[in-house]
VMD Tcl script that draws the C-alpha trace (Angstrom):
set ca {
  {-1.48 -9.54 21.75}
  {-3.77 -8.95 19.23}
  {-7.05 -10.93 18.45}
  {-7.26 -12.63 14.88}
  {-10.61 -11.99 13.38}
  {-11.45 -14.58 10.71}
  {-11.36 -13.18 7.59}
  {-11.04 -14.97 3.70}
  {-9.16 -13.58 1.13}
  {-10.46 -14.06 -2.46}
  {-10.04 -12.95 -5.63}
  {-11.52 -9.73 -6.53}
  {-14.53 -9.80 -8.86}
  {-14.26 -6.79 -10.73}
  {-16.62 -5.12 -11.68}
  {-19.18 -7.05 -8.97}
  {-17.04 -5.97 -6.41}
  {-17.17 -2.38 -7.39}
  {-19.99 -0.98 -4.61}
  {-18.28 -3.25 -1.89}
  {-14.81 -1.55 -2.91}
  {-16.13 2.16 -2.69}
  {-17.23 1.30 0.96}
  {-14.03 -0.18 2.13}
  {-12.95 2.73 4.41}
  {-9.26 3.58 3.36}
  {-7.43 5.83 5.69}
  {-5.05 6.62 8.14}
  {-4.01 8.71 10.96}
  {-0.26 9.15 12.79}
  {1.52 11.23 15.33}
  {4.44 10.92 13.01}
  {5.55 11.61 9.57}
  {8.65 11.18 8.02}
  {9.98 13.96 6.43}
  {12.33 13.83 3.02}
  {15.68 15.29 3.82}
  {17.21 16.12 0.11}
  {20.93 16.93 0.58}
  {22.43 17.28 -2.98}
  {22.04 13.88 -4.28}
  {21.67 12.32 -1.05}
  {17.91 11.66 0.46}
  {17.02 10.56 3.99}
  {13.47 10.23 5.69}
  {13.51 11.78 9.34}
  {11.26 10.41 11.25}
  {9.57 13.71 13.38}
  {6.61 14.22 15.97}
  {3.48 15.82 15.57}
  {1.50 18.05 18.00}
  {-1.89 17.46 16.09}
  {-2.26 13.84 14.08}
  {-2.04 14.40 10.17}
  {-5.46 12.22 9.17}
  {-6.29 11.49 5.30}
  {-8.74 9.64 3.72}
  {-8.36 8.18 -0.05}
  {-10.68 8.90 -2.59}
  {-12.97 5.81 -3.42}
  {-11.90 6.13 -7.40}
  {-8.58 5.56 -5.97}
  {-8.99 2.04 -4.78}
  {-12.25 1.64 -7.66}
  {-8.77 2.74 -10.34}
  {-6.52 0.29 -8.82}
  {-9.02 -2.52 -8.88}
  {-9.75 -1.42 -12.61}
  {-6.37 -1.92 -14.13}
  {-4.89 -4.60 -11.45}
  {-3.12 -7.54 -12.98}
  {-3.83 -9.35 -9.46}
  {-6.35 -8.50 -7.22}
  {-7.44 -9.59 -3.91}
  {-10.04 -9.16 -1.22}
  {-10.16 -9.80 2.31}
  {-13.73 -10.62 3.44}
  {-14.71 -9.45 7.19}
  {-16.80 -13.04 8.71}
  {-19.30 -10.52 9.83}
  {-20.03 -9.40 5.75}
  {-18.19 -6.72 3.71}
  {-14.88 -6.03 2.70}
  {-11.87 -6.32 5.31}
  {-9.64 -5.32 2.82}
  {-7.93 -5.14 -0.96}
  {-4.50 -5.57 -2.40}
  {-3.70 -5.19 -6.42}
  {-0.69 -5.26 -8.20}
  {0.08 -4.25 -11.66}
  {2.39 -5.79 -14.14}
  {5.36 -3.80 -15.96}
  {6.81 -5.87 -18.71}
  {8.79 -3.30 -19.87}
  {11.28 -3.81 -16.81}
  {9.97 -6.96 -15.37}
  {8.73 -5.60 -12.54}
  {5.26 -4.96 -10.50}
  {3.46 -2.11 -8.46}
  {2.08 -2.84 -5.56}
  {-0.71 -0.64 -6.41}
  {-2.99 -0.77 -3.44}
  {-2.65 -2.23 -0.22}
  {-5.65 -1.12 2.16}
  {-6.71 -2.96 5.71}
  {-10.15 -1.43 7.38}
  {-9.61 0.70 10.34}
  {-11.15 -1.81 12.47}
  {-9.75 -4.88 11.20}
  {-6.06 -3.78 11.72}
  {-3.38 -5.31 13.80}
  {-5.14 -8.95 13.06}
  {-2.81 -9.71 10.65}
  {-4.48 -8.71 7.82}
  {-2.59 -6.37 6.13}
  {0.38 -9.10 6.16}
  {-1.35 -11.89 4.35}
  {-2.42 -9.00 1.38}
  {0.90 -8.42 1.44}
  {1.86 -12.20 1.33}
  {-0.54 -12.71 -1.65}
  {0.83 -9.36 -3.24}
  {4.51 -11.31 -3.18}
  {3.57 -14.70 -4.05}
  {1.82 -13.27 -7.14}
  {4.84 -11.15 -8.33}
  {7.19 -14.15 -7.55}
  {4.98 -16.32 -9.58}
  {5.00 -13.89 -12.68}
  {9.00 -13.79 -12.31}
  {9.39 -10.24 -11.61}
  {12.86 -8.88 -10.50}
  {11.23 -6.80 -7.87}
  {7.99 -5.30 -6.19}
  {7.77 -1.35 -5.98}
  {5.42 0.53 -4.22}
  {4.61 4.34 -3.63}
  {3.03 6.02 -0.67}
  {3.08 9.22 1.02}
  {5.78 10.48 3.62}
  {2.85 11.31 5.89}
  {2.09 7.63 6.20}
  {4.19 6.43 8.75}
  {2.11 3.52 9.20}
  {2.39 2.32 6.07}
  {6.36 2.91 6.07}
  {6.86 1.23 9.15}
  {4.58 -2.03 7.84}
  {6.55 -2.04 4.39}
  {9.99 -1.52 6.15}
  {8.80 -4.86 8.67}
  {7.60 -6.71 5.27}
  {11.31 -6.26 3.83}
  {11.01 -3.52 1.36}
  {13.58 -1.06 1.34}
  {13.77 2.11 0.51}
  {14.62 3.46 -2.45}
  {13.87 7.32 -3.53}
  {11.80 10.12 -2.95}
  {9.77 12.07 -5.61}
  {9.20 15.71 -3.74}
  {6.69 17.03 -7.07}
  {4.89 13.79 -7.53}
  {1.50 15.12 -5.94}
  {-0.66 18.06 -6.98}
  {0.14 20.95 -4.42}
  {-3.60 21.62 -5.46}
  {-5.10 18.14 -4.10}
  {-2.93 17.09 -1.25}
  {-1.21 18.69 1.93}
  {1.50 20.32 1.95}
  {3.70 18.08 3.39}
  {2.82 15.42 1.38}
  {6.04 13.84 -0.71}
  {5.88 10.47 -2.78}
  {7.83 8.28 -1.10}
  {9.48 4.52 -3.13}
  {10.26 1.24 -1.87}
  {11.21 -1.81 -3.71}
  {11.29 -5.46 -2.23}
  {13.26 -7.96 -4.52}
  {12.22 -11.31 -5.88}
  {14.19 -14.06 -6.86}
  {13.23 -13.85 -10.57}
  {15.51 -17.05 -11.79}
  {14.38 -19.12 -8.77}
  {11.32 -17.93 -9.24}
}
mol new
graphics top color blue
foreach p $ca { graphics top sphere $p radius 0.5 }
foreach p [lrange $ca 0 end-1] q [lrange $ca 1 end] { graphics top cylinder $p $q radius 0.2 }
display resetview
């Protein structure tokens, strides 16, 4: 069992929160990916081994971008100082739905439950603004982050093989698109 850690989430302060942000480590590393298998219009992920762990670290602009443009943002702050972690979400009228557009938990502070109350506060915001549904994008490489969206109750929903920049990620690297509906008339 894992040990909780006390940590407060807040509302980010943007742009006060901006040096605190670009030291939040954001990262990951697996022994597994899950690889887009495109058969005609058909897609499945397979889920496959690796010999040596794919590792990749985000850009600070990424999270700094996210915070920038969020139309909810929120903090987690570590009891011993600093950032624990950040969640945003951004608003699209034109379908009446919203991005989960960052979700990041510290190395250290994950498996304390963390990453489920962002999450929690990600929903509860989208419900509130009567959205149909939350969307999110990550990478196929980030099995972690699959299997923790797939436990939240998102679902997947496509894969986007030409999303990234062959020029600025790996590879292997393929968007990957899950959706977790709301209740937008019950709000």
């Amino acid at each position: 069992m894992s040990q909780t850690v006390a940590m407060k989430l807040r509302p980010l302060r943007w742009p006060a929160d901006a040096d605190a942000l670009r030291d939040l480590p954001a990262a990951y590393s697996t022994s597994a990916i899950f690889v887009p298998e495109v058969d005609g219009l058909g897609v499945r992920l397979r889920e496959t081994r690796l010999r040596v762990p794919f590792a990749k670290t985000y850009p600070a602009e990424t999270l700094l971008e996210a915070a920038a443009t969020a139309s909810f943002a929120v903090v987690a702050e570590a009891a011993a100082g600093g950032l624990a972690g950040f969640t945003a979400v951004q608003l699209r009228p034109w379908n009446r739905s919203a991005e989960l557009s960052a979700l990041f938990v510290a190395p250290d502070s994950r498996g304390q439950g963390l990453g489920r109350a962002l999450m929690l506060a990600a929903i509860e915001f989208a419900r509130g603004e009567r959205v149909r549904c939350l969307t999110l994008e990550t990478q196929c490489t980030n099995a972690p982050a699959i299997r923790f969206y797939q436990r939240a109750g998102f679902q997947f929903c496509g894969v986007h093989t030409a999303l990234y920049d062959p020029a600025t990620v790996a590879p292997e690297e393929a968007a990957v698109f899950f959706t977790y509906p709301l209740d937008a008339v019950g709000g």
